[in-house]
Backbone as JSON Lines, residues from 0, in Angstrom:
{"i":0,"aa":"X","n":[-1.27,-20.86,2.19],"ca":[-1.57,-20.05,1.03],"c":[-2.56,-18.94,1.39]}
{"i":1,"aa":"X","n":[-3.3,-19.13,2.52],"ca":[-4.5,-18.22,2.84],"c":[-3.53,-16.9,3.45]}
{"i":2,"aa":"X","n":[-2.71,-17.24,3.95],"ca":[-1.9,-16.07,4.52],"c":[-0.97,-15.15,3.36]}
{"i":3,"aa":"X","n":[-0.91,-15.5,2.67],"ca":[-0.21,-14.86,1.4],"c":[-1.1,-14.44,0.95]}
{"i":4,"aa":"X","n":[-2.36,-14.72,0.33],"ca":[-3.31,-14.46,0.09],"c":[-3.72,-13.1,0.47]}
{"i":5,"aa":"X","n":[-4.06,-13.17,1.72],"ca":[-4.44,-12.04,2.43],"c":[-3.26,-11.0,2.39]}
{"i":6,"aa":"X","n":[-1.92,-11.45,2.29],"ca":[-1.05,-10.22,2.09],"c":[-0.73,-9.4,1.02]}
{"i":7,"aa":"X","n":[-1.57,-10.38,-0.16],"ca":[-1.45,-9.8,-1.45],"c":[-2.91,-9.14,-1.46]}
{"i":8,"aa":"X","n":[-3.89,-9.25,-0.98],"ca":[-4.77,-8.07,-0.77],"c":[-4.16,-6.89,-0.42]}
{"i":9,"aa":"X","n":[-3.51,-6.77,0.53],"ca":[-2.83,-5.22,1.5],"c":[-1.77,-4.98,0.35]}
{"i":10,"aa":"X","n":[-1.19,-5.87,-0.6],"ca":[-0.38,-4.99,-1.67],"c":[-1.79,-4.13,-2.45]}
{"i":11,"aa":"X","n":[-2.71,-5.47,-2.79],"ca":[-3.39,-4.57,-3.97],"c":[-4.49,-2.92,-3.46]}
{"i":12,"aa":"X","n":[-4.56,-3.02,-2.42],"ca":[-4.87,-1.88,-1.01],"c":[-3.73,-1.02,-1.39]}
{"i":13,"aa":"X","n":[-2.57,-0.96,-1.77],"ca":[-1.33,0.1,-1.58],"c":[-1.65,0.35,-3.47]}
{"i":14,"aa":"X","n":[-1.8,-0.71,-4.18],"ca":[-1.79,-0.62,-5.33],"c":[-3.02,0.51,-5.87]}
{"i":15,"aa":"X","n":[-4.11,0.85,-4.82],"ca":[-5.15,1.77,-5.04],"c":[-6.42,0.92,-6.01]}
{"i":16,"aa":"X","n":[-5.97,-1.11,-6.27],"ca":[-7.14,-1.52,-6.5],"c":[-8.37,-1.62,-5.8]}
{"i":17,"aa":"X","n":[-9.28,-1.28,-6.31],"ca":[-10.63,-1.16,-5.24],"c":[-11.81,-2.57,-5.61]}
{"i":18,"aa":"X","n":[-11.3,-3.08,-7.22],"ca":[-12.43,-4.02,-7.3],"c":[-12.28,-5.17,-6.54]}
{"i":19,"aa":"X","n":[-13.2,-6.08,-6.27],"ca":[-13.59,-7.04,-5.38],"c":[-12.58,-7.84,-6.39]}
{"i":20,"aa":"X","n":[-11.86,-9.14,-5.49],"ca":[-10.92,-10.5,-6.64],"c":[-11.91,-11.36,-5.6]}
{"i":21,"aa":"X","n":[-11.9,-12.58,-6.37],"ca":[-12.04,-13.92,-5.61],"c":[-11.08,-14.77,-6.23]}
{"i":22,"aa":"X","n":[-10.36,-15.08,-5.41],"ca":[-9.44,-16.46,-5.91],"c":[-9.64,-17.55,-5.18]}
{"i":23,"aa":"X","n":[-9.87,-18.31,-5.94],"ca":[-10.58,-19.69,-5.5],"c":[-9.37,-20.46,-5.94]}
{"i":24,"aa":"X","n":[-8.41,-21.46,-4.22],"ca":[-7.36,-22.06,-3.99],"c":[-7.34,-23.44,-4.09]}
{"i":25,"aa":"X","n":[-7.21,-24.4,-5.46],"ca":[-7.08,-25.57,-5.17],"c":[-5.86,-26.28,-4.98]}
{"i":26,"aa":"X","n":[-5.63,-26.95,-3.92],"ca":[-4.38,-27.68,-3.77],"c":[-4.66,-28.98,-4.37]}
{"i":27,"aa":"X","n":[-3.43,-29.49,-5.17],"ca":[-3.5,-30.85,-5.5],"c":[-2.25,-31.87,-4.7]}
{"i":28,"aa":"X","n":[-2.82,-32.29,-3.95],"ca":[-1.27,-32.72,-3.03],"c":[-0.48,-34.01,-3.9]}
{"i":29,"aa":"X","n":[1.14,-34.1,-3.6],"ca":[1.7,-35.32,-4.25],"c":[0.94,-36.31,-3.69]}
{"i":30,"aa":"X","n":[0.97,-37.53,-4.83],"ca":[1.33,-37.19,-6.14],"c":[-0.38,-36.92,-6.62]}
{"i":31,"aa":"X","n":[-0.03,-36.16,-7.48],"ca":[-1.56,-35.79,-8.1],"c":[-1.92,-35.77,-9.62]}
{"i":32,"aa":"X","n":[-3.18,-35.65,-9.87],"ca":[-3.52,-36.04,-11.16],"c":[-3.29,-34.21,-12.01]}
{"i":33,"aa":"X","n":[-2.82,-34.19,-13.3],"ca":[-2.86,-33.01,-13.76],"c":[-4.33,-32.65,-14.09]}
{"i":34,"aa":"X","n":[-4.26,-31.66,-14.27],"ca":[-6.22,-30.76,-14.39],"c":[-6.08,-31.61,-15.73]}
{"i":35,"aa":"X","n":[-7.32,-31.44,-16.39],"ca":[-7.82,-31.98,-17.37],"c":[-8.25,-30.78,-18.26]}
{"i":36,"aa":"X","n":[-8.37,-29.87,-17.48],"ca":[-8.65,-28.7,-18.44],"c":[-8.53,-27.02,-17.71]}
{"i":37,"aa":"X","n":[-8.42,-25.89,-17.9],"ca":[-8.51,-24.83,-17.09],"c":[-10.12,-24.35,-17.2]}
{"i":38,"aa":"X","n":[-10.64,-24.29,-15.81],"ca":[-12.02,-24.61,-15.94],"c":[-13.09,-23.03,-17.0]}
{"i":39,"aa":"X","n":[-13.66,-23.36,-17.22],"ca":[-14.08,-22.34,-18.18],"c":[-14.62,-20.56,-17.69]}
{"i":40,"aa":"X","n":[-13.71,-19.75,-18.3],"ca":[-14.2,-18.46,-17.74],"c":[-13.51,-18.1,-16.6]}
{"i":41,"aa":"X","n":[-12.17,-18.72,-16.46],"ca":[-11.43,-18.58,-15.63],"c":[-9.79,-18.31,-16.02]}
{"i":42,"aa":"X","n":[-9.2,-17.04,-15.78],"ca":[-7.34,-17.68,-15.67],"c":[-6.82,-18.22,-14.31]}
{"i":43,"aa":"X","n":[-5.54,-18.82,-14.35],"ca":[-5.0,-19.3,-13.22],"c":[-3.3,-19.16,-13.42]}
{"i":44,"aa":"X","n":[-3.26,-18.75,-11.71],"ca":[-1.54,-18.77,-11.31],"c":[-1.6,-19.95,-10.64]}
{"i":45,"aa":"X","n":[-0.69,-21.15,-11.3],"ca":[0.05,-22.09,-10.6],"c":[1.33,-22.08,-10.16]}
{"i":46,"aa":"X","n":[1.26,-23.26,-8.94],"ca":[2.5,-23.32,-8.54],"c":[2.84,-24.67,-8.1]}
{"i":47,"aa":"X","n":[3.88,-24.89,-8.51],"ca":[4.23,-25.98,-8.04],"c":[5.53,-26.51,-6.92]}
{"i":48,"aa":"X","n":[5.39,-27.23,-5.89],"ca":[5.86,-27.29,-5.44],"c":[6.6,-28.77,-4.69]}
{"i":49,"aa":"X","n":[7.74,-28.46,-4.42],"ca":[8.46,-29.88,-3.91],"c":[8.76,-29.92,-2.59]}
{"i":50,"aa":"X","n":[8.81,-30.88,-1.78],"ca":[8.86,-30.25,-0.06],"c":[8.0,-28.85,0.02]}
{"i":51,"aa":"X","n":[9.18,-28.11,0.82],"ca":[9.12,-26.72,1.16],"c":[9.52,-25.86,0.25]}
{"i":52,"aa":"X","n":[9.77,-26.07,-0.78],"ca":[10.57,-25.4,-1.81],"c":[9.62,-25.37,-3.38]}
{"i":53,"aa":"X","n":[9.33,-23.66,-3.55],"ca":[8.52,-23.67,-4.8],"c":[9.26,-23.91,-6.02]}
{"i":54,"aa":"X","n":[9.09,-24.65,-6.91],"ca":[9.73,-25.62,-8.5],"c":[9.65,-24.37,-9.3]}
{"i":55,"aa":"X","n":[8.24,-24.06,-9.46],"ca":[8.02,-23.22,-10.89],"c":[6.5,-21.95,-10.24]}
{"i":56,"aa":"X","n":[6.11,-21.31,-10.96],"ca":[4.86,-20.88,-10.45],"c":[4.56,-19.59,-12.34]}
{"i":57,"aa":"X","n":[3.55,-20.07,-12.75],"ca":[3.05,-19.15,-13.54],"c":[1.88,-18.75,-14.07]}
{"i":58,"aa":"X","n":[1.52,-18.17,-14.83],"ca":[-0.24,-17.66,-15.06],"c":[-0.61,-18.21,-16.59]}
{"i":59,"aa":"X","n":[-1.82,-18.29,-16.71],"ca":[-1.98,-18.31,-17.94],"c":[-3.75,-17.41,-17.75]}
{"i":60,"aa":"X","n":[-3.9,-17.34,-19.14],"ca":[-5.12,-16.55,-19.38],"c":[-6.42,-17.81,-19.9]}
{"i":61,"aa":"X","n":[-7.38,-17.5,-20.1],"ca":[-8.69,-18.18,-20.27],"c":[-8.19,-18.94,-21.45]}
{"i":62,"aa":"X","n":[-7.77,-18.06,-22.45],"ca":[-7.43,-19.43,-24.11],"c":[-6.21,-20.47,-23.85]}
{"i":63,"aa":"X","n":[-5.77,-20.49,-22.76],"ca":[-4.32,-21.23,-22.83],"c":[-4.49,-22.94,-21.49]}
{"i":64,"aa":"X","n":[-5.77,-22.94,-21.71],"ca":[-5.8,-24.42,-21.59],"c":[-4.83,-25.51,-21.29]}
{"i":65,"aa":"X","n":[-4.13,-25.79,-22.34],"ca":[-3.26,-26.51,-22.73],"c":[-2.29,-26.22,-21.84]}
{"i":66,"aa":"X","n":[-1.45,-25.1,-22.14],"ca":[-0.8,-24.61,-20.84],"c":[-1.02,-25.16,-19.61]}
{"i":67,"aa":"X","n":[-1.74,-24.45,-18.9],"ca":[-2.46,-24.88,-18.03],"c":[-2.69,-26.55,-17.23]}
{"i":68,"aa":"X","n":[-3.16,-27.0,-17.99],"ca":[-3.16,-28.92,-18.23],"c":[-2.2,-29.41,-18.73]}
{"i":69,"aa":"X","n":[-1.44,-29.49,-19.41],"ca":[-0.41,-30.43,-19.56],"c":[0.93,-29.75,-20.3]}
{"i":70,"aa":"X","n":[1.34,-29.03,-20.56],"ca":[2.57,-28.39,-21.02],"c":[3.81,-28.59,-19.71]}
{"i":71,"aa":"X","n":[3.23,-28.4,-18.64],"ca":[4.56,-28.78,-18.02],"c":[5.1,-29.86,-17.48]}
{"i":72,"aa":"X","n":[4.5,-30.72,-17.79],"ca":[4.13,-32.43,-17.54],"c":[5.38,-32.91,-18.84]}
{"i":73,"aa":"X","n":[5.59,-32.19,-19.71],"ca":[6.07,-32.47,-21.48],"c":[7.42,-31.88,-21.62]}
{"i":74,"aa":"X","n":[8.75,-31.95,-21.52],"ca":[9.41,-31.45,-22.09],"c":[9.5,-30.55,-23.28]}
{"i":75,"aa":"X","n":[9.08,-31.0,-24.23],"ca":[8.91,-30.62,-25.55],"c":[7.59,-29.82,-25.77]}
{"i":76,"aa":"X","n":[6.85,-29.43,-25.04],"ca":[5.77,-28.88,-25.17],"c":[5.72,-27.1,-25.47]}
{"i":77,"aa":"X","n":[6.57,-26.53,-24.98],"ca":[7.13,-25.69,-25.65],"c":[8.38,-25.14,-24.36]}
{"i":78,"aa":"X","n":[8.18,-23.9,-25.01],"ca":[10.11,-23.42,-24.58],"c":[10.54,-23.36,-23.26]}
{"i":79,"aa":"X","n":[9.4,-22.9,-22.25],"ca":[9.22,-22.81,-20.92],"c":[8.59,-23.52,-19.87]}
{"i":80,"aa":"X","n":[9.19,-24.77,-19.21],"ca":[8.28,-25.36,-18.72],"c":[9.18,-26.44,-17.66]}
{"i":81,"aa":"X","n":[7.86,-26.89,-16.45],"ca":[8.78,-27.16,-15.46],"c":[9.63,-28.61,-16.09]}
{"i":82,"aa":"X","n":[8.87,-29.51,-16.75],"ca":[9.49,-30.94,-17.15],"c":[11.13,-30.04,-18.14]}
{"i":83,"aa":"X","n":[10.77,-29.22,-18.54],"ca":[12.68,-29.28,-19.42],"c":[13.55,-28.31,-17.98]}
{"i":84,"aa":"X","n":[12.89,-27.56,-17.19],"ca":[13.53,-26.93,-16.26],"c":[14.42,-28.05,-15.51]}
{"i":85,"aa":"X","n":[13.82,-29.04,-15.34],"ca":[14.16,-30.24,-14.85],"c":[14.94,-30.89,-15.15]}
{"i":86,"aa":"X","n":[14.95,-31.37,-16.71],"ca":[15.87,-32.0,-17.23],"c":[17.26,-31.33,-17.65]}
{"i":87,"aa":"X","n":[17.22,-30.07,-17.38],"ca":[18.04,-28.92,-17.71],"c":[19.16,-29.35,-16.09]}
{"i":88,"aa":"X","n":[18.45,-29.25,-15.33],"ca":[19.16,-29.8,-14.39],"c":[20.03,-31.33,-13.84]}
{"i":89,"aa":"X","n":[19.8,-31.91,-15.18],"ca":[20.59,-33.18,-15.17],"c":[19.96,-33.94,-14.0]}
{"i":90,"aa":"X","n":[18.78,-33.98,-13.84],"ca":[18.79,-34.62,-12.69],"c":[17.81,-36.43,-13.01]}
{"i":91,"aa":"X","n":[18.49,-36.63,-14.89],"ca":[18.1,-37.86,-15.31],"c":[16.84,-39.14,-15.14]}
{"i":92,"aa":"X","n":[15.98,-38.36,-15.27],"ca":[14.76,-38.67,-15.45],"c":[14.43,-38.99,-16.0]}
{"i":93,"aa":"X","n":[14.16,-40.52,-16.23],"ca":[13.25,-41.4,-17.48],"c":[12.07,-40.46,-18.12]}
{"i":94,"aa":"X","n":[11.18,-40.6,-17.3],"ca":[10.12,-39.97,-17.34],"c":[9.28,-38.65,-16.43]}
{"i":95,"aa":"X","n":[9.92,-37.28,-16.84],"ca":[9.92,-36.09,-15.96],"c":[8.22,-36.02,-15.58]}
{"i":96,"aa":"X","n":[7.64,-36.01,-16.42],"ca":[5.98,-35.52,-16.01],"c":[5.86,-36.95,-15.5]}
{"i":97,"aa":"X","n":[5.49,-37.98,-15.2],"ca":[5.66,-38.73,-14.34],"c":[5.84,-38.58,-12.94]}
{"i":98,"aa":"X","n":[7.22,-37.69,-12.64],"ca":[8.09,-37.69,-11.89],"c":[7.57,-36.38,-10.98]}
{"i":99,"aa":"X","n":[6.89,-35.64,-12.02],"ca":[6.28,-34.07,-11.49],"c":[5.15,-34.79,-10.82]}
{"i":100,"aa":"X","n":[4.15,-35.55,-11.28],"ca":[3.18,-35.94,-10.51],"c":[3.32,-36.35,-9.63]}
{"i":101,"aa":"X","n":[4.34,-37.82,-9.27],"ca":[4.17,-38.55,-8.22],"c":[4.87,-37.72,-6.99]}
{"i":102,"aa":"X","n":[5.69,-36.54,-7.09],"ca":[6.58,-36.12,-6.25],"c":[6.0,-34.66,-6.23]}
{"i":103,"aa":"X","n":[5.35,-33.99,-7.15],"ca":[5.18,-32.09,-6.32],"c":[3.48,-32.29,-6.27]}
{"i":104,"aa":"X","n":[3.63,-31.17,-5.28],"ca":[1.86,-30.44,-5.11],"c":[1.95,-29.59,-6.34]}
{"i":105,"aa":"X","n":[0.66,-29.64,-6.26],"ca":[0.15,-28.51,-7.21],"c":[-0.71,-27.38,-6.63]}
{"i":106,"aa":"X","n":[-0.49,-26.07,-6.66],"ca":[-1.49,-25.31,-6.32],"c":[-2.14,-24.69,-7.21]}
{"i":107,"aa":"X","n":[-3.15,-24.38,-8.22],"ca":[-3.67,-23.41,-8.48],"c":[-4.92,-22.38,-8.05]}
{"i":108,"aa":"X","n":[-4.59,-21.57,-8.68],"ca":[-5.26,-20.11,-8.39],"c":[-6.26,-19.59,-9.12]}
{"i":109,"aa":"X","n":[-7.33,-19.96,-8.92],"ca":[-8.26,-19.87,-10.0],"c":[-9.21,-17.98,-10.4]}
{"i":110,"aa":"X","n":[-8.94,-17.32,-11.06],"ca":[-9.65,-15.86,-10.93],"c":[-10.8,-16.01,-12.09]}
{"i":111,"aa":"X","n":[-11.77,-15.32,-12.12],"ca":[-12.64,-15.14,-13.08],"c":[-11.67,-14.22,-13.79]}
{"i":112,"aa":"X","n":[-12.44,-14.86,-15.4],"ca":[-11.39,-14.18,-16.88],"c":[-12.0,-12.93,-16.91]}
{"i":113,"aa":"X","n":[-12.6,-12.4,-16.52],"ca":[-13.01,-10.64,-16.17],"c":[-11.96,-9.73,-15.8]}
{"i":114,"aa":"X","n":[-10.5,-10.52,-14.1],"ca":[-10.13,-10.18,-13.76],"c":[-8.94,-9.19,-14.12]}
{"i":115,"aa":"X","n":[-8.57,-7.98,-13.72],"ca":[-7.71,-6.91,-14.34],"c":[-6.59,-7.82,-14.93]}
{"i":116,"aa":"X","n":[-5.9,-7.77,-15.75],"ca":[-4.72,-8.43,-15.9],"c":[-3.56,-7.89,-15.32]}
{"i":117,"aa":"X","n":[-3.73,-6.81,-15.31],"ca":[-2.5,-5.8,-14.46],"c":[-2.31,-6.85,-12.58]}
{"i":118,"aa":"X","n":[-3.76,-6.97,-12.4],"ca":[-4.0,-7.95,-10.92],"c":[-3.55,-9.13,-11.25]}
{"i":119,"aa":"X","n":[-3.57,-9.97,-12.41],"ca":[-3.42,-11.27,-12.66],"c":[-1.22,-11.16,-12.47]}
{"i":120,"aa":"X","n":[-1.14,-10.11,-13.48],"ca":[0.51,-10.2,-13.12],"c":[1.13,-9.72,-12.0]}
{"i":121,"aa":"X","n":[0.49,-8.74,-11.19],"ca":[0.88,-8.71,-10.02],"c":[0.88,-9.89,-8.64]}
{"i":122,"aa":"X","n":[-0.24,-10.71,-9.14],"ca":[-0.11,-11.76,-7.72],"c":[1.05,-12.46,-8.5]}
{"i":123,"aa":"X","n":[1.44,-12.65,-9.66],"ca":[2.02,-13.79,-9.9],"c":[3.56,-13.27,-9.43]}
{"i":124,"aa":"X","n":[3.75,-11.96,-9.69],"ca":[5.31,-11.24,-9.64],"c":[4.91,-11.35,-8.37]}
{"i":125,"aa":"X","n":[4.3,-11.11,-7.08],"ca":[4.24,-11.08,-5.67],"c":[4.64,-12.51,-5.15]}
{"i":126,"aa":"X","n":[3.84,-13.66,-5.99],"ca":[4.13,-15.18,-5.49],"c":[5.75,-14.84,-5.9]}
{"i":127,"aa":"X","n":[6.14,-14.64,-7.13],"ca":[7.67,-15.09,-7.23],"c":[8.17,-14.22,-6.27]}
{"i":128,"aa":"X","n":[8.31,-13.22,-5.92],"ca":[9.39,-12.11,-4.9],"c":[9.07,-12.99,-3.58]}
{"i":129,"aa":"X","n":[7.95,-13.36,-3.58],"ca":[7.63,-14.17,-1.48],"c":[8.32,-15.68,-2.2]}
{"i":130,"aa":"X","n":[8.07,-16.43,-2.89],"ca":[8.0,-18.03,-2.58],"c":[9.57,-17.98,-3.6]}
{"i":131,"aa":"X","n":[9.89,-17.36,-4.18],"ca":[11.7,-17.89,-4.94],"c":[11.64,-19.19,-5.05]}
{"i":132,"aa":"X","n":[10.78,-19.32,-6.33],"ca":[10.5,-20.41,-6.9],"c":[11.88,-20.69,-7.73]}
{"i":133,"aa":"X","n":[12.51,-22.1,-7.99],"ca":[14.17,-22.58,-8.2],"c":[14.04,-21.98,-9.8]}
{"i":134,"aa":"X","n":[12.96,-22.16,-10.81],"ca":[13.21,-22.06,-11.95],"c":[12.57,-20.87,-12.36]}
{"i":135,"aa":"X","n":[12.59,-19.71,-11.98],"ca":[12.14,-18.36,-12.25],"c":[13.08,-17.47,-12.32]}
{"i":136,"aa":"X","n":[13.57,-16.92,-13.06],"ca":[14.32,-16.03,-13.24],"c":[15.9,-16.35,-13.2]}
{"i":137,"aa":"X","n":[15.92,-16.98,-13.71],"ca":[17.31,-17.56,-14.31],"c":[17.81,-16.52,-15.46]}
């Protein structure tokens, strides 16, 4: 991730951004516990991943918590999310958020909620064009 990282600096270098980002990278390796909360004063791009192969990857902003922590763990949690991406795929799962834990990493991307948002959607459109995550852009 540190190497992507650094390559999405040299986009935001072409992009003519000049302010300082810190993104602070936590990996949660399988199987792992979901966050409990998105930590305060912060948005985050997650991603999730199975083997070698990225599942889902998306952002949320400082009020979307919930998001963040447990919406994709839930089918029903709302319209977009990796547990119905899943089940969309017939791939018959008692219990999908279960199934997300014990089997994908988790990465998130933690930015201070200061950060440009124009920067927040660009790493996330950069993660999807590099990592062709299975349930993005269908």
């Amino acid at each position: 991730m540190e190497k992507i990282l650094e390559d999405f600096k040299k986009v935001l270098d072409l992009a003519g951004v000049r302010e300082h980002i810190t993104i602070d990278i936590e990996i949660l390796p399988a199987p792992h516990k979901s966050p409990s909360a998105l930590p305060s004063g912060k948005k985050a791009i997650y991603l999730f991943k199975l083997g070698d192969e990225y599942l889902k990857i998306g952002k949320v902003g400082s009020k979307s918590s919930a998001r963040y922590a447990s919406h994709h763990y839930n089918p029903k949690s709302s319209g977009s999310n990796l547990a119905s991406s899943l089940l969309l795929d017939d791939i018959g799962m008692q219990n999908v958020g279960e199934w997300i834990r014990e089997n994908t990493t988790r990465i998130n991307l933690l930015v201070d909620d200061d950060t440009d948002p124009h920067v927040v959607s660009l790493l996330e459109s950069f993660l999807h064009c590099r990592l062709r995550p299975r349930y993005e852009g269908r």
